[in-house]
Every structure is written in C-alpha cells, then in structure tokens.
N, C-alpha and C positions, 0 to 999 in steps of 0.2 A: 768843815762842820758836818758834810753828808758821810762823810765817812766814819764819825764818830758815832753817830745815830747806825748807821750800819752794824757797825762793829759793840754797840751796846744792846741791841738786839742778839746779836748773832751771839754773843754775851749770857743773856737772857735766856734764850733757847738751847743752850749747852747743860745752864744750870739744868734744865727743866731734865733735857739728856740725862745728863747723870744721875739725877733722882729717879728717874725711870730704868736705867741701866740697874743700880741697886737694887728697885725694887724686883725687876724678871731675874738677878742672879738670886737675890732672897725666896721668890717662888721657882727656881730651877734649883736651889737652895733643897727646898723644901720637899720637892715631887722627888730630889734621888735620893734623901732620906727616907722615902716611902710614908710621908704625911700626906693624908687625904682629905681630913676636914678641916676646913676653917684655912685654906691654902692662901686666899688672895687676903685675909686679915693678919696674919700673923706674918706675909711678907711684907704687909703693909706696915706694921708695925718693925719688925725689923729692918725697913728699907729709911721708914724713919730716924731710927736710931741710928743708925749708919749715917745718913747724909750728915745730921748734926753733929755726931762724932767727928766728923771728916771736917766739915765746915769749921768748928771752933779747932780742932789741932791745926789746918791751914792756919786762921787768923791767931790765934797764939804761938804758935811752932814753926812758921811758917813750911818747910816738909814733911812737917807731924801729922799731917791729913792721912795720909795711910795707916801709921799706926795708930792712931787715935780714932779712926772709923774702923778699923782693925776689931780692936779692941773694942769698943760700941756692936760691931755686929755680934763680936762670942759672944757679950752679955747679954742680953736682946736673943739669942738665936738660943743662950743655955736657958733661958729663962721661958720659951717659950718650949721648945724643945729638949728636955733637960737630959734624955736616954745618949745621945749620940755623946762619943768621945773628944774631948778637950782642944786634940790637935786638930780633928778634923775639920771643927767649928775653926781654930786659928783659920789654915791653909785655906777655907772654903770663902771666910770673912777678908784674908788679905788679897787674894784671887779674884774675889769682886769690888773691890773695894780699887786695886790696880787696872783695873780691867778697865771698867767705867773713867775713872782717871784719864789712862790713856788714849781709850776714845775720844772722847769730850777734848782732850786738850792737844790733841792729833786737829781736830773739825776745828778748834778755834784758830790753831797757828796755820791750816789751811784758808781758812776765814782772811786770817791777818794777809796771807803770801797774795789771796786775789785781789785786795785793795793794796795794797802795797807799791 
C-alpha cells in the first residue's frame, strides 16, 4: 500500500513536471521568436493549451497526446503569435510537446524501477 501512495505522488509531480516543461519550451518558444512583451502570459497561455491538447488526445487516442498537443500548441502559438511560419510553430509545438513527454515518463519508469 506505501508504495502506491509513493508511486501516486511521484504521479502527481510528473504531471506538475510536464506542465512546466511546456510552459518554459512555450516561453523559450517565445524569446527565439524575438517576442518581448507579455512573455510569461502568452507562454502561460500556450502551455495551457498544450497540456489539455495533450491530456485529452492521451485519454481519447491513447498515443494521440503528441499530436493532438501538437496541434493545440500551433493554434494557441498562431493565435497569439500569428507572423511566424506554419512549420515552424509544427516542429517547435511537436519538439516540446516530445520533449516534456519523454522527461516526465523517463522520471516516472525511473520512479517505478526504484520501488520495484
């Protein structure tokens, strides 16, 4: 039972991980576009978009979290940022989008391998 409580925390703070993970690629996003004002709002905004993209392609697609937070950051990043180029928003949305992911689920099946 300790090790559930464990591993549902450990859980918890992954999610937290990843949402953070989005939101500094959303404002590292943001500064190599050369945007200066309103940086930590508009990553905040696009970091949100992103996680719930992500979260419901997981729960409905189950490996649709990439594309579907994919796709949640272009529209979210064209919408806030609408000068920059098509692909670039893709590659920069699926790049953080993967990235995050694979942290987070690297720490958790490390998580898992120390109680194990």
């Amino acid at each position: 039972m300790f090790y559930r409580v464990i591993i549902f925390v450990i859980g918890l703070a992954l999610v937290g991980l990843t949402f953070a993970l989005m939101w500094a690629g959303a404002g590292f996003f943001l500064d190599r576009m050369g945007e200066k004002e309103r940086v930590f709002e508009r990553a905040r905004l696009i970091a949100i978009w992103t996680f719930a993209g992500f979260g419901i392609g997981l729960l409905f697609m189950g490996l649709g979290g990439p594309v579907l937070g994919t796709v949640a950051f272009y529209r979210s990043a064209r919408a806030t940022v609408p000068h920059i180029s098509e692909a670039r928003v893709l590659l920069w949305g699926f790049s953080v989008v993967l990235l995050s992911t694979l942290v987070a689920g690297g720490l958790l099946f490390g998580g898992l391998a120390l109680v194990a």
